[in-house]
C-alpha positions in Angstrom: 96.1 128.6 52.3 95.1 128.5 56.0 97.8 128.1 58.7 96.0 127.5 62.1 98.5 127.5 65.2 101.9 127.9 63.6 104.1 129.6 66.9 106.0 132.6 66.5 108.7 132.7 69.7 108.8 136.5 69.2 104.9 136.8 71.1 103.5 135.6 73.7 101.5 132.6 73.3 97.7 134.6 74.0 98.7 137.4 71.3 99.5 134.5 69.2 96.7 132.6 69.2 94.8 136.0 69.2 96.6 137.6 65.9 96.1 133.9 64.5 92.5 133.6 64.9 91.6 137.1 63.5 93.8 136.3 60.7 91.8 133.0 60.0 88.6 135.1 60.4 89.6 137.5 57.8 90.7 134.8 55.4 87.7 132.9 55.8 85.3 136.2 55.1 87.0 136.9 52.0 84.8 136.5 48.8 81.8 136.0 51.4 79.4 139.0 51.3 77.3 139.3 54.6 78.5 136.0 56.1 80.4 137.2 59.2 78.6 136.4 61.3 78.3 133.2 60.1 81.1 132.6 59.4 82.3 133.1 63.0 79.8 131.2 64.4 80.7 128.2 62.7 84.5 128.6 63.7 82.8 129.4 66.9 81.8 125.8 67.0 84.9 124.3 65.9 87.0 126.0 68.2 84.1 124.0 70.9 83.9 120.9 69.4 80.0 121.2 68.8 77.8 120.6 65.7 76.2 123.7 64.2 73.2 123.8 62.3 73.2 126.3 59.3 70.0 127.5 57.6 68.8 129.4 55.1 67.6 129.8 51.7 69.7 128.6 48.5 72.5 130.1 47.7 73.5 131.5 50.5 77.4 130.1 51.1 76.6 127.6 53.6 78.0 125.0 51.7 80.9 127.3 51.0 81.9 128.4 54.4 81.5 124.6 55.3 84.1 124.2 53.1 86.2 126.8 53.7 86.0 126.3 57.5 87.5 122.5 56.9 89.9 123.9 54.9 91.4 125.8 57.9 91.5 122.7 60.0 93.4 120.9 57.1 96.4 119.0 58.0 99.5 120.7 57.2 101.4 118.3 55.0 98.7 117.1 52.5 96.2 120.4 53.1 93.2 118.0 53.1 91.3 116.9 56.2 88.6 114.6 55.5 85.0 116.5 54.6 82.2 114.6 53.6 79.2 116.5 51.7 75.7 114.9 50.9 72.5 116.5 48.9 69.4 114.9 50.9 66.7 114.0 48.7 63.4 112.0 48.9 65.5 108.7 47.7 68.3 109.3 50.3 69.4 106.1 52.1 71.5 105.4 55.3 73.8 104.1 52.6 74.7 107.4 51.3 75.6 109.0 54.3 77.3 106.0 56.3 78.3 103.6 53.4 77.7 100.8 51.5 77.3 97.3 53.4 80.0 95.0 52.4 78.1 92.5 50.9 81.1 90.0 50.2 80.9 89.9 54.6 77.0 89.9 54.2 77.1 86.6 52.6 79.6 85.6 55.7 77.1 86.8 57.7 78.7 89.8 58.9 77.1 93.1 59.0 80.5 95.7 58.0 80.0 99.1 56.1 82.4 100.4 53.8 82.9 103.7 55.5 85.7 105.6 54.0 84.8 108.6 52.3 81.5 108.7 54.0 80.4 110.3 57.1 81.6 108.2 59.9 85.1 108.5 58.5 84.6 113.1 58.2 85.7 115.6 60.2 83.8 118.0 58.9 80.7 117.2 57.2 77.7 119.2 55.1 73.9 117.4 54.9 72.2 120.0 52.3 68.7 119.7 52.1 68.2 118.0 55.4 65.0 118.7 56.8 63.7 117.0 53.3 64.6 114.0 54.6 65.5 114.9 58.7 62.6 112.7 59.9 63.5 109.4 58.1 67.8 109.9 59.1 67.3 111.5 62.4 67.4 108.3 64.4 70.9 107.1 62.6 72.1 111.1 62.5 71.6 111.1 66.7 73.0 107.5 66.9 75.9 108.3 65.1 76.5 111.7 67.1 76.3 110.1 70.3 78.9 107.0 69.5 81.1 109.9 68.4 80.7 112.4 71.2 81.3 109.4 74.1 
């Protein structure tokens, strides 16, 4: 679907990754109705290697560009790159953002998460709904940023 940086030897490399950016642009605005500028902001981040915060009311395609963004990043053998999504709701728990504990190492007296498929494992990830529940995850959200970014 999305082809990020595949080089063509017949430009040089600027038009390149010019003509391949506003090609990734226009295939990520399609089916999106007064998103651009969305849209670009989020690739925006990407491209910077920053978080982006996205709100709005319902229904609005954040979810959808979020997914369509990571879908341009995808790897290009299996066209998946790991994405992690998460509604936040007044019964949210560490657990369903960073994993389950293990508790077959609990009992050994280890503390160990099963983390695949959950955020710490993403490259891309989606918390809907998250200033229900921004004050109760903020300190593991911010923890978990910062052992990334470092």
């Amino acid at each position: 679907m999305f082809l990020l940086f595949e080089r063509e030897e017949s430009m040089p490399l600027n038009n390149q990754y010019k003509t391949k950016v506003k090609n990734l642009i226009t295939e990520l605005e399609k089916d999106l109705y007064e998103r651009e500028e969305c849209v670009r902001l989020v690739l925006l981040a990407c491209f910077a290697g920053k978080a982006i915060f996205l709100y709005g009311p319902p229904g609005t395609a954040k979810s959808m560009i979020a997914r369509k963004v990571s879908l341009a990043f995808a790897s290009k053998d299996d066209k998946t790159t790991p994405f992690f999504s998460a509604l936040m709701h007044r019964f949210s728990t560490p657990e369903d953002i960073f994993g389950p504990i293990d508790i077959g190492a609990l009992k050994e007296n280890k503390l160990i998460r099963n983390i695949e498929g959950y955020l710490p494992t993403a490259h891309f990830a989606f918390l809907d709904e998250i200033l229900e529940k921004l004050a109760r995850h903020l300190k593991h959200l911010t923890h978990h940023h910062q052992r990334k970014v470092v």
